[in-house]
C-alpha positions in Angstrom: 0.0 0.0 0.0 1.2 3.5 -0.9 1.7 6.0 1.2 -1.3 8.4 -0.4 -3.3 4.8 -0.4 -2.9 4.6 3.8 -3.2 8.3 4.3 -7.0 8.1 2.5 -7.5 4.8 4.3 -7.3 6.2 8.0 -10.2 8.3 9.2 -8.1 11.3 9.9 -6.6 11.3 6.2 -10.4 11.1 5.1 -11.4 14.0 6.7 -8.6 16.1 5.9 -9.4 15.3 2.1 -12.9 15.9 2.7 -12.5 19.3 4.1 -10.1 20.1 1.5 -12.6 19.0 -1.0 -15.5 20.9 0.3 -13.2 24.6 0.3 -11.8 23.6 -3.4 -14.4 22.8 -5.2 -16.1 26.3 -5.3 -12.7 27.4 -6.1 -12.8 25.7 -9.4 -16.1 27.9 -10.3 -14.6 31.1 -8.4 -11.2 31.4 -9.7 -11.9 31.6 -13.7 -14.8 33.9 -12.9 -13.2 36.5 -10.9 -10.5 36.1 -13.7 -13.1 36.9 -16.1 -14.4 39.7 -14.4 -11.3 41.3 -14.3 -10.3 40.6 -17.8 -13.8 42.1 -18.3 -13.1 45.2 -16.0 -9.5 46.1 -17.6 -11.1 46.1 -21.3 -13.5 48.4 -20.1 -11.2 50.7 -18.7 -10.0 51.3 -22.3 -10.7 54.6 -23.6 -10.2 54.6 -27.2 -14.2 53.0 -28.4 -12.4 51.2 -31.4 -9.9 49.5 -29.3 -11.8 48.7 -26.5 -14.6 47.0 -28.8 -11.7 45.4 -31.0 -11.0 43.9 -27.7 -14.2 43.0 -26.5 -14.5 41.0 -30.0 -11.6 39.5 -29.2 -12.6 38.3 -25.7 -15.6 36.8 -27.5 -14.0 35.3 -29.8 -11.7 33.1 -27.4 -14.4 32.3 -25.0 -16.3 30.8 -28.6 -12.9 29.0 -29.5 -12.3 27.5 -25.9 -16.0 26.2 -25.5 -16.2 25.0 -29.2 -12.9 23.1 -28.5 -13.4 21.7 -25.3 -17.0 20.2 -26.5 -15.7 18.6 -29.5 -14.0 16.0 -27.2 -17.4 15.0 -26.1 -18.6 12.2 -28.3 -22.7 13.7 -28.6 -21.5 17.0 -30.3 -19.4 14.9 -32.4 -21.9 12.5 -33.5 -24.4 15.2 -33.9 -23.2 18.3 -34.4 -19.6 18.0 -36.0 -20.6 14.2 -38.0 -16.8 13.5 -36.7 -15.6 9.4 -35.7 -16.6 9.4 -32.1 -13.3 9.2 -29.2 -12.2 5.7 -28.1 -12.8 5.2 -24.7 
């Protein structure tokens, strides 16, 4: 048995990685958000219109490519939506 095996078999080791759990898993949804608000805020601070809604389009634009990307690796949107092979499990 490992040493991260006995740690997560003893009560005390469960706990621990239960607490932990419990504080980081709203940190997964919190971080990224308050990063995007503050992308957000700093593009609004621009003062120049074009440039600020050049960047604005931009922002877009990679929040499109990073969802479109991250759901092709799901095998419904590629059966249905993108007619690609589906992933080997």
């Amino acid at each position: 048995m490992s040493i991260g095996q006995s740690i997560i078999a003893s009560t005390s080791g469960f706990i621990i990685f239960l607490i932990l759990g419990l504080v980081m898993a709203p940190m997964l949804i919190l971080v990224p958000l308050a990063i995007l608000v503050l992308i957000w805020e700093a593009i609004g601070s621009i003062d120049t219109p074009i440039y600020r809604d050049l960047a604005y389009c931009a922002f877009f634009w990679t929040l499109l490519l990073i969802a479109v990307i991250k759901t092709s690796h799901i095998n419904w949107f590629r059966r249905h939506i993108y007619r690609l092979p589906e992933l080997k499990e």
